[in-house]
TORVEXGU-856029 format. One record per residue: residue number from 1; x, y, z of N, C-alpha, C in turn; residue in three letters. Coordinates in steps of 0.05 Angstrom, whole numbers, plus 5000, padded with zeros to 4 digits. Last residue first. Layout:
     n   n.c1   n.c2   n.c3   ca.c1   ca.c2   ca.c3   c.c1   c.c2   c.c3   res
   NUM      X      Y      Z       X       Y       Z      X      Y      Z   ALA
...
***
This chain:
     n   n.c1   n.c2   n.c3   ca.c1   ca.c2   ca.c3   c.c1   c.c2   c.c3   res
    80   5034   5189   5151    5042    5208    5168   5027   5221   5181   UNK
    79   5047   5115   5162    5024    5137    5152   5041   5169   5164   UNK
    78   5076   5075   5118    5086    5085    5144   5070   5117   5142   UNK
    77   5072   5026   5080    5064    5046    5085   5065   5058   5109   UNK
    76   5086   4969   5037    5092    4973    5073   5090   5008   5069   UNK
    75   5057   4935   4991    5071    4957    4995   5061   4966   5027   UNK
    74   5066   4883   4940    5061    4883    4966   5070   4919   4981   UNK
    73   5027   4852   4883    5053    4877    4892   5037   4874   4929   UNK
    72   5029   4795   4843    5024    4807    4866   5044   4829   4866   UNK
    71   5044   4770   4803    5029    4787    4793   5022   4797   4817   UNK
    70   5110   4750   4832    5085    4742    4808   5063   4766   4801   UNK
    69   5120   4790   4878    5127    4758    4874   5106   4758   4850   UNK
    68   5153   4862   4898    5130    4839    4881   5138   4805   4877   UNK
    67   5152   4903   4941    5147    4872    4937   5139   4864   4921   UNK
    66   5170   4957   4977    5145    4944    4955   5161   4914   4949   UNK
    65   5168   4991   5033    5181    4978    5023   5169   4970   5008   UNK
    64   5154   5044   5064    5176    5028    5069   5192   5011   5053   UNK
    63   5138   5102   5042    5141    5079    5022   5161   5065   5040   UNK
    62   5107   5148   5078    5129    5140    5066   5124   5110   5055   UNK
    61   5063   5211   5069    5065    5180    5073   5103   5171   5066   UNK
    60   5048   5252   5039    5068    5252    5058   5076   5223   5074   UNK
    59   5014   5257   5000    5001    5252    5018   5020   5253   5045   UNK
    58   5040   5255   4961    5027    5273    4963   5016   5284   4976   UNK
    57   5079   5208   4964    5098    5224    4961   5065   5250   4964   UNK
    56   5037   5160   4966    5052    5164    4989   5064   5202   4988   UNK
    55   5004   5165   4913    4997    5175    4944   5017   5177   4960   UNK
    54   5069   5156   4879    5047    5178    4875   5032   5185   4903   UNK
    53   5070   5101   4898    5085    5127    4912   5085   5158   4906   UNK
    52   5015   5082   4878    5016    5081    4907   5044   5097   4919   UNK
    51   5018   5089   4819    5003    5108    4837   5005   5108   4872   UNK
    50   5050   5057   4796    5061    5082    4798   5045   5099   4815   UNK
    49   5046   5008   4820    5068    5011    4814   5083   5042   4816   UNK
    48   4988   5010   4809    4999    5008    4834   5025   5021   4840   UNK
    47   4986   4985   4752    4987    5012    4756   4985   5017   4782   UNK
    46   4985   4927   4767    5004    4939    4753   5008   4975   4758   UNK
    45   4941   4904   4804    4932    4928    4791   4963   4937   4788   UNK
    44   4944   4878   4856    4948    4856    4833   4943   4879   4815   UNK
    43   4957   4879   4913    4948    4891    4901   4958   4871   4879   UNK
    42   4963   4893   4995    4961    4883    4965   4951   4885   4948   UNK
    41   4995   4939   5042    4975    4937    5022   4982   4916   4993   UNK
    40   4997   4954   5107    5009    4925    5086   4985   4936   5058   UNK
    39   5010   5001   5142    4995    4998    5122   5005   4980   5100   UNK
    38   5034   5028   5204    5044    5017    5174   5020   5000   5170   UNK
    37   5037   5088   5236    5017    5058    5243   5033   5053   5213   UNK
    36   5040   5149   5241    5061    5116    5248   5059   5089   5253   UNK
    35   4977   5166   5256    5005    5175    5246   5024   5157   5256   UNK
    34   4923   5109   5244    4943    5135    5262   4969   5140   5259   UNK
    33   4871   5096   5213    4888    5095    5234   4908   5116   5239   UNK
    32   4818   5119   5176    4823    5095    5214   4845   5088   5218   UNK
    31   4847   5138   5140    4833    5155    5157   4829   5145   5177   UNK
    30   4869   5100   5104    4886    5111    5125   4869   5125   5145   UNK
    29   4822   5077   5089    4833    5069    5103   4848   5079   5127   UNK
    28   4814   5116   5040    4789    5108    5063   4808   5095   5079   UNK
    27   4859   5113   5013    4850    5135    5027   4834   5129   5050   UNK
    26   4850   5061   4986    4878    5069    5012   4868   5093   5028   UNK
    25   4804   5062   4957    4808    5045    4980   4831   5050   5001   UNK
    24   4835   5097   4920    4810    5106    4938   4812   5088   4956   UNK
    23   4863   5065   4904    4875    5095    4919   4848   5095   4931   UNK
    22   4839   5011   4885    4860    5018    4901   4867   5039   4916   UNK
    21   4804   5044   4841    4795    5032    4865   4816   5028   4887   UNK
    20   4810   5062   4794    4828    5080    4811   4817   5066   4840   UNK
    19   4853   5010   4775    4855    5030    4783   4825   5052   4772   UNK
    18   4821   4948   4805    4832    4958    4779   4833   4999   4787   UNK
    17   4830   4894   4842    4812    4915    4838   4827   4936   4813   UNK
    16   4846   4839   4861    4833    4841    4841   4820   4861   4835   UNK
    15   4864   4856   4914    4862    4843    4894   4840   4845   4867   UNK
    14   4874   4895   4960    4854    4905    4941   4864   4889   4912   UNK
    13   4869   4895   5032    4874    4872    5010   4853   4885   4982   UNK
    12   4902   4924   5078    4876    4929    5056   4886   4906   5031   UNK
    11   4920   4914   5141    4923    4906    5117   4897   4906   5105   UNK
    10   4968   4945   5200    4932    4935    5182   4940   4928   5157   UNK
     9   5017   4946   5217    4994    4948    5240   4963   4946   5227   UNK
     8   5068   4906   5205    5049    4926    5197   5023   4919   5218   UNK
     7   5144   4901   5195    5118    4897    5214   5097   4926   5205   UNK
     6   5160   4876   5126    5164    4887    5152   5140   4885   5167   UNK
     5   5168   4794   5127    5158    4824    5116   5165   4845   5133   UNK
     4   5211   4755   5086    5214    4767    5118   5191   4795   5104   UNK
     3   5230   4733   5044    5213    4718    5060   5198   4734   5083   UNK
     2   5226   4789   4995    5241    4775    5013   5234   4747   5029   UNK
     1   5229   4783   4921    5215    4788    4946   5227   4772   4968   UNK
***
């Protein structure tokens, strides 16, 4: 993981939540904000890994960038 994050315009902190709470919580989210806004999302839920470019790629979203340091994942979301 880098030091440097990219720039994001909100952040859903979904620690300690276990799948499928994450996606749902992303969904509800994106709906308050706006096509090209970026979306910091954390997460400690392994299965993140595969469901958050799962939403991006279904949803049309893009995947700036993911991150992991330790049991954290970090993912930069660029809404469409």
């Amino acid at each position: 993981m880098t030091d440097t994050l990219p720039t994001f315009d909100d952040t859903l902190d979904t620690t300690g939540l276990y799948c499928p709470e994450p996606i749902m919580l992303m969904h509800n989210k994106v709906r308050d904000m706006a096509a090209g806004q970026v979306l910091q999302v954390i997460a400690t839920d392994p299965a993140t890994t595969r469901d958050v470019p799962k939403f991006c790629q279904f949803l049309g979203h893009e995947l700036l960038d993911k991150q992991v340091r330790d049991d954290e994942y970090r993912y930069f979301i660029r809404l469409a």
